[in-house]
C-alpha positions, -999 to +999 in steps of 0.1 A: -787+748+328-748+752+324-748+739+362-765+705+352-736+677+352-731+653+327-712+628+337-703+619+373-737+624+381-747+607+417-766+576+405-736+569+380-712+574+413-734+547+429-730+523+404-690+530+401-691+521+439-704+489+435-689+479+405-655+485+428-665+467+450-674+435+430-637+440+415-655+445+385-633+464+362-649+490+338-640+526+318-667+554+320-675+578+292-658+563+265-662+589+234-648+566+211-680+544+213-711+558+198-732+577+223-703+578+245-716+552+273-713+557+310-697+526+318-682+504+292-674+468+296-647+462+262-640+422+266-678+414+271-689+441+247-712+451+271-725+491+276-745+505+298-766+539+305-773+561+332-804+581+321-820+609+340-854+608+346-869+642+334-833+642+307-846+611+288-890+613+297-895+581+319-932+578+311-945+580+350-913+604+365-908+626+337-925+659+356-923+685+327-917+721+334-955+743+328-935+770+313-919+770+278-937+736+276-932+729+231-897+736+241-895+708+262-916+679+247-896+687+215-860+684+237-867+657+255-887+637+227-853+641+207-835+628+236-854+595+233-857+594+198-813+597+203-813+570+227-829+547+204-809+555+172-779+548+196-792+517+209-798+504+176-766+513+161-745+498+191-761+464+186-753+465+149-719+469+162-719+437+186-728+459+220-750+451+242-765+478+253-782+483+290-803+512+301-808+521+336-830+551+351-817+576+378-846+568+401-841+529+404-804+530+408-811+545+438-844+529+450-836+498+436-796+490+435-799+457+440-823+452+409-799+476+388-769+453+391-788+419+384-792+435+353-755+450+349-743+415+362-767+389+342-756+412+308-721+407+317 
């Protein structure tokens, strides 16, 4: 698990690719913001999230592993129950917060920067 990347990650290089070349200016994994975002907009207040698939249990992609199985509901329940406490606390903050999954970043780019674009 030591070889599973955290930041950088290939959907999150996608979006940084075509965030460049809107000339739409960004910083990525800001830990001074709770949660530590993957691409934070400061003047529009605007945050957004790369989440994995299998990582953060999309309901329909989400294939769980047969072995070790209590493990990993508990993990990735925690994950989610993370992400919301995070979304929640950014907004109390003034954030808005978007959350994108791995799999329609790259199915669906076009769909995944309406929604980067319409919140900024």
């Amino acid at each position: 698990m030591q070889n599973i990347k955290s930041k950088n990650t290939k959907p999150e290089k996608i979006i940084t690719a075509e965030l460049k070349k809107r000339k739409i200016y960004f910083a990525q994994h800001v830990k001074s913001i709770t949660g530590t975002p993957d691409f934070v907009f400061r003047r529009k207040k605007v945050v957004i999230f790369v989440d994995s698939d299998f990582w953060h249990g999309h309901p329909k992609r989400c294939i769980m592993p047969k072995s070790n199985r209590d493990y990993w509901d508990n993990k990735i329940l925690n994950n989610r129950l993370r992400d919301k406490k995070v979304n929640k606390e950014l907004k109390l903050q003034g954030w808005k917060v978007v959350r994108l999954w791995e799999y329609d970043i790259k199915k669906h780019l076009g769909r995944s920067m309406n929604k980067i674009l319409s919140a900024l």
